[in-house]
C-alpha positions as CSV (number, residue, x, y, z in Angstrom):
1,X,-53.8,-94.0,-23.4
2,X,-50.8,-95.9,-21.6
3,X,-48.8,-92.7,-23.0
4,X,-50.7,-90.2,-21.2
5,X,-51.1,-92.2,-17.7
6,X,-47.6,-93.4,-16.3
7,X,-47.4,-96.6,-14.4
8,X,-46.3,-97.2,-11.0
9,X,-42.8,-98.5,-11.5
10,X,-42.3,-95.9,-14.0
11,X,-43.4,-93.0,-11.4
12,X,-41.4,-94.9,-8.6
13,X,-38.0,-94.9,-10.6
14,X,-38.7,-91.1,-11.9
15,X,-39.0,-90.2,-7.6
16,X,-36.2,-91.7,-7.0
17,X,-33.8,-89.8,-9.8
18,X,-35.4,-87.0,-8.6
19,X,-34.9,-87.6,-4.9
20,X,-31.1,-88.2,-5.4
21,X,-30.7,-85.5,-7.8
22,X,-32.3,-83.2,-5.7
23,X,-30.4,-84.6,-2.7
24,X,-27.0,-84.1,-4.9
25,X,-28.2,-80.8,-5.8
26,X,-28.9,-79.8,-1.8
27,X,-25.8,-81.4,-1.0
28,X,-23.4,-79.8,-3.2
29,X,-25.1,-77.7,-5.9
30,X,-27.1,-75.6,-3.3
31,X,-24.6,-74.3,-0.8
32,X,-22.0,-73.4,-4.0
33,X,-25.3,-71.5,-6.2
34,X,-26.1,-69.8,-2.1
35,X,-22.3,-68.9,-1.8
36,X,-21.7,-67.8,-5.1
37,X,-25.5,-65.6,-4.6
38,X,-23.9,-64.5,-1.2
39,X,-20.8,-63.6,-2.8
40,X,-22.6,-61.4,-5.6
41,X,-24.6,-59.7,-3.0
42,X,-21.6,-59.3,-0.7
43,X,-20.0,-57.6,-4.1
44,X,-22.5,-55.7,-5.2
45,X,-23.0,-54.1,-1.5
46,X,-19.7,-53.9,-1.4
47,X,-20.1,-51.9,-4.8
48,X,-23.1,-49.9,-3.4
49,X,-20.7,-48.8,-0.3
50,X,-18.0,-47.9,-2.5
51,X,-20.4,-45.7,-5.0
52,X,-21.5,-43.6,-2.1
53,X,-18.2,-43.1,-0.4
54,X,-17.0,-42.1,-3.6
55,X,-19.7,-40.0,-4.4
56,X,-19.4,-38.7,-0.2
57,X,-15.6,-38.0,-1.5
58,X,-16.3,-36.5,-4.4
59,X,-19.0,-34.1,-2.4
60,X,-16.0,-33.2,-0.1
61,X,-13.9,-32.6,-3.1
62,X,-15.8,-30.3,-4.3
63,X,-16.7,-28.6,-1.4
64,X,-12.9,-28.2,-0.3
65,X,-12.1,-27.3,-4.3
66,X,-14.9,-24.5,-3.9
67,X,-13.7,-23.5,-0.4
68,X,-10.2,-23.5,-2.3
69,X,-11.3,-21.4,-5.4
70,X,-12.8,-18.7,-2.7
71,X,-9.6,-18.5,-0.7
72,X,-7.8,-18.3,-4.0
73,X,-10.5,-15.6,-4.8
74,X,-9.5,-14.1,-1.9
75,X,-5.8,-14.0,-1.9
76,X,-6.2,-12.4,-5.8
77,X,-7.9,-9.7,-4.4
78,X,-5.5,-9.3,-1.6
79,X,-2.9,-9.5,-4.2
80,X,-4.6,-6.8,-6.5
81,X,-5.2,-4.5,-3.5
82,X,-1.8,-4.7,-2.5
83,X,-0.2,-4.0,-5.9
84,X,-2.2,-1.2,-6.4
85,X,-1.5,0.2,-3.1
86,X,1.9,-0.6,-4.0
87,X,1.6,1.4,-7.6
88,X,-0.1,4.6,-5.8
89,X,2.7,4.4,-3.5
90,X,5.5,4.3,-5.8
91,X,4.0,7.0,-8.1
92,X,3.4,9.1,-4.8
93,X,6.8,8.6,-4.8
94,X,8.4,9.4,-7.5
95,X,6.3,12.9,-8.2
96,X,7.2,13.4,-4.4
97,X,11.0,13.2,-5.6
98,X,10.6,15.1,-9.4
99,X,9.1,17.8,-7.1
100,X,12.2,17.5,-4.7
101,X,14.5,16.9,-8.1
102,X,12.7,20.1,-9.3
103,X,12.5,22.3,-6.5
104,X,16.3,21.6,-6.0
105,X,16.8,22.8,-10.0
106,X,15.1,25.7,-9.4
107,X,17.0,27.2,-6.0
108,X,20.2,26.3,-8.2
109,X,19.3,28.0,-11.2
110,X,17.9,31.1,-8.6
111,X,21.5,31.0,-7.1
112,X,23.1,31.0,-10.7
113,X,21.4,33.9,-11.9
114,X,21.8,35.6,-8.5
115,X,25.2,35.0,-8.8
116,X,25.6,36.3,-12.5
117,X,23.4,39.4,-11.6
118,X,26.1,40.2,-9.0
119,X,29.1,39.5,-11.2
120,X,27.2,41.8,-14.1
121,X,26.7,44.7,-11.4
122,X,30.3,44.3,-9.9
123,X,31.4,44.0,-14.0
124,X,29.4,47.2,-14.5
125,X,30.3,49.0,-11.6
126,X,34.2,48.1,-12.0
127,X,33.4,49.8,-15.9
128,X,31.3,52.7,-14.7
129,X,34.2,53.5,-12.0
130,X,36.8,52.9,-14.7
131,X,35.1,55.2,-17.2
132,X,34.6,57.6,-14.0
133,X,38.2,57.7,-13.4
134,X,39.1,58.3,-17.0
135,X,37.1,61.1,-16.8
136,X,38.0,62.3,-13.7
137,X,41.6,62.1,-14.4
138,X,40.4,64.3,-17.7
139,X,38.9,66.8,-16.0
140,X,41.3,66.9,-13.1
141,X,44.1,67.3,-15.1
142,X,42.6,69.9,-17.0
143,X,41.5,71.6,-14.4
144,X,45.1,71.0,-12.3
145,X,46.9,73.0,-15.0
146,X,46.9,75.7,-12.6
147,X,48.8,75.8,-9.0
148,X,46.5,77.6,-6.6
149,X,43.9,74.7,-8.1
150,X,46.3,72.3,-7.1
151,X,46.4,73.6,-3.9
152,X,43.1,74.0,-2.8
153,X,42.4,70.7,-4.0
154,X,45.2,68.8,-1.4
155,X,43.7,71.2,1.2
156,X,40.4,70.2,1.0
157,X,41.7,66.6,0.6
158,X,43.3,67.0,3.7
159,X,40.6,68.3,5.6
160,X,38.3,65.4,4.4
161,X,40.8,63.3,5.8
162,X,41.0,64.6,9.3
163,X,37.2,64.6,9.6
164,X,37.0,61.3,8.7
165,X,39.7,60.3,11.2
């Protein structure tokens, strides 16, 4: 039974390692375990603090990415507005000139074929008085062959004249 009841000495001498290994251990074991402990928890607050200003930044990056995308949104549809105004514009334009371009045709072609019709009816007269003359001449001379013809003729010429003048 000597095994399971310790004796005195035996007790005394197993205090006293434990009294200076426990005063060892508080003397230098404890405050390095506490600092290291304090250290960990200083690092993982640290950690802590870091994981919600990131997450705080990457809730502002988003935001601001969003508010980018809309302004971006925006601008696109100013863009598209603009080009299409731009495209109405330039087609407005360009019948506005083929009517112009067009309009300016047509008043040159009127003026060409006004100015043929004249020379056709100047041609025409200029043949018709020709042919007139011809005839005339025909019938004058035919109808000169005789002197008292020829004289009535410059009389009444004559007398045209004076009336005239």
């Amino acid at each position: 039974m000597e095994l399971f009841t310790p004796d005195f000495g035996l007790i005394f001498w197993m205090f006293l390692r434990f009294a200076v290994l426990f005063f060892i251990l508080c003397k230098y074991a404890w405050p390095a375990i506490t600092k290291m402990m304090d250290q960990r928890a200083e690092l993982i607050d640290k950690g802590v603090e870091y994981a919600q200003q990131a997450k705080q930044d990457l809730d502002n990056a988003q935001a601001k990415a969003e508010e980018l995308m809309q302004e971006a949104r925006r601008q696109q549809a100013d863009i598209l507005r603009e080009a299409d105004r731009v495209k109405t514009q330039i087609i407005e334009d360009a019948r506005n000139e083929a009517r112009q371009a067009a309009s300016k045709e047509l008043d040159q072609a009127k003026l060409q074929i006004d100015q043929a019709r004249k020379e056709a009816e100047q041609n025409i007269r200029d043949e018709v008085s020709a042919f007139a003359l011809n005839i005339a001449q025909k019938v004058v001379r035919k109808q000169m062959s005789d002197t008292k013809a020829q004289t009535q003729l410059v009389d009444s010429l004559l007398d045209e004249l004076e009336k005239k003048n």
